[in-house]
C-alpha positions as CSV (number, residue, x, y, z in Angstrom):
1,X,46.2,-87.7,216.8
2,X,49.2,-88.2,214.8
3,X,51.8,-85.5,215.2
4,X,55.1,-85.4,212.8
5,X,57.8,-83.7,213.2
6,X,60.9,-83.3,210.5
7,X,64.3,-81.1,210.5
8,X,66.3,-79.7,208.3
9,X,69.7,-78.5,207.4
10,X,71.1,-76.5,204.5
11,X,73.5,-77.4,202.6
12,X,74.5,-73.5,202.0
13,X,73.5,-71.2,205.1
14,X,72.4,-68.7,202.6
15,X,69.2,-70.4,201.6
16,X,67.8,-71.2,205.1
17,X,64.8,-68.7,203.8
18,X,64.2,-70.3,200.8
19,X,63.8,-73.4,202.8
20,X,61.7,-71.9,204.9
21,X,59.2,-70.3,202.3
22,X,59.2,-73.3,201.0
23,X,58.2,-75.3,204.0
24,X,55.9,-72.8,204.8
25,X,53.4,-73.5,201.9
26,X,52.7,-76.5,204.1
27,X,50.4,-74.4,206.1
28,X,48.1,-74.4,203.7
29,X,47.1,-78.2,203.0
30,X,43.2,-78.3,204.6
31,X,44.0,-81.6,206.3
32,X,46.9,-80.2,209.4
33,X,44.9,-79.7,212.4
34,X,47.9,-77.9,213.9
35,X,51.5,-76.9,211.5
36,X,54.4,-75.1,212.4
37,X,57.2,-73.9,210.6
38,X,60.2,-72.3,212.3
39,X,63.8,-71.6,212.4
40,X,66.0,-73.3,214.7
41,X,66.9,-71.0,217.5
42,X,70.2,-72.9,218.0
43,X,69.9,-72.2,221.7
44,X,71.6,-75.6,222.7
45,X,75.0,-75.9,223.5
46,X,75.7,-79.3,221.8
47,X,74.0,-79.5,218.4
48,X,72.9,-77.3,215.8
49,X,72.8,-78.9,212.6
50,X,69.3,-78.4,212.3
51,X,68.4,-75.1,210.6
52,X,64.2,-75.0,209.8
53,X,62.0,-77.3,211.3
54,X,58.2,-78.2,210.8
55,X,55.2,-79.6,213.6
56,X,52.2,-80.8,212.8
57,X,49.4,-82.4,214.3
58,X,46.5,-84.4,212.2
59,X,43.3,-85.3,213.5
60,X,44.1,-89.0,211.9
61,X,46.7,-91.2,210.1
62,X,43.9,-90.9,207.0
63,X,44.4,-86.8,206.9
64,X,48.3,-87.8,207.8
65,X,48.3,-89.5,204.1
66,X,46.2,-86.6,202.7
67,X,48.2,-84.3,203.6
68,X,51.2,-85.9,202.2
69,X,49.2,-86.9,199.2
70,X,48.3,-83.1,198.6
71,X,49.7,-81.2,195.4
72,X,50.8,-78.6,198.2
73,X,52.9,-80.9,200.0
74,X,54.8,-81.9,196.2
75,X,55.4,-78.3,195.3
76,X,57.3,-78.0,198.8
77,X,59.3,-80.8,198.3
78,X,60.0,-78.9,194.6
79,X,61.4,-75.7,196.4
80,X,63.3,-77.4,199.1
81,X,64.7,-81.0,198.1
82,X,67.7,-79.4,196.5
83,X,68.5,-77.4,198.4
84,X,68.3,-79.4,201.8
85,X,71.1,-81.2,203.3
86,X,69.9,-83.3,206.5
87,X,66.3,-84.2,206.5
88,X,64.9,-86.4,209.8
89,X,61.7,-86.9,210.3
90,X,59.3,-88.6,213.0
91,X,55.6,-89.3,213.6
92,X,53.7,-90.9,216.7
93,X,50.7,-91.5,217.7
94,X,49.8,-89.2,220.7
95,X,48.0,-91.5,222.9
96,X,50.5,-94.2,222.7
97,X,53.2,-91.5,224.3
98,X,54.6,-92.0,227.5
99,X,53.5,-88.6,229.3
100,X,54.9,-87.8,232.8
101,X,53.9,-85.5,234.7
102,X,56.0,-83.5,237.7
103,X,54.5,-83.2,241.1
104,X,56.2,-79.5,241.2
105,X,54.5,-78.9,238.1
106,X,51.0,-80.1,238.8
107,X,50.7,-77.7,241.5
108,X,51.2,-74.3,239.2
């Protein structure tokens, strides 16, 4: 499983809905196992540059590239490229992820 993840900022506070209509069209390409769009809650003390981000999770690297390859995916970048200040994205396999797991939390 390949899961990507990519945040944005605005460059005018105003448009942070456009952005995220326009993100959100994402949710319709057939090849996400899993997507999520949402707004940055800005909860942390230190950093909150980030205004819209998006999850998703794909069965495989070859529905990864669908995905990106869909017409879907183009007419988002259309709505939200200009509008879009900071954009950081990362992907990772999920099996090669270092997972730890808390004895306090195993017993819950």
């Amino acid at each position: 499983m390949i899961r990507h993840i990519v945040m944005f900022s605005c460059k005018d506070r105003s448009d942070v809905d456009v952005i995220y209509r326009g993100l959100s069209v994402l949710t319709q390409i057939p090849q996400v196992a899993h997507l999520e769009v949402a707004l940055n809650e800005k909860i942390d003390q230190i950093g909150n540059d980030i205004d819209v981000i998006v999850y998703g999770e794909f069965a495989s690297l070859e529905d990864f590239r669908a995905y990106k390859a869909h017409p879907l995916y183009e007419e988002s970048i259309r709505r939200v490229r200009h509008l879009r200040d900071i954009r950081v994205a990362a992907d990772y396999t999920v099996s090669n992820a270092t997972r730890v797991q808390l004895p306090e939390l195993a017993k819950a």
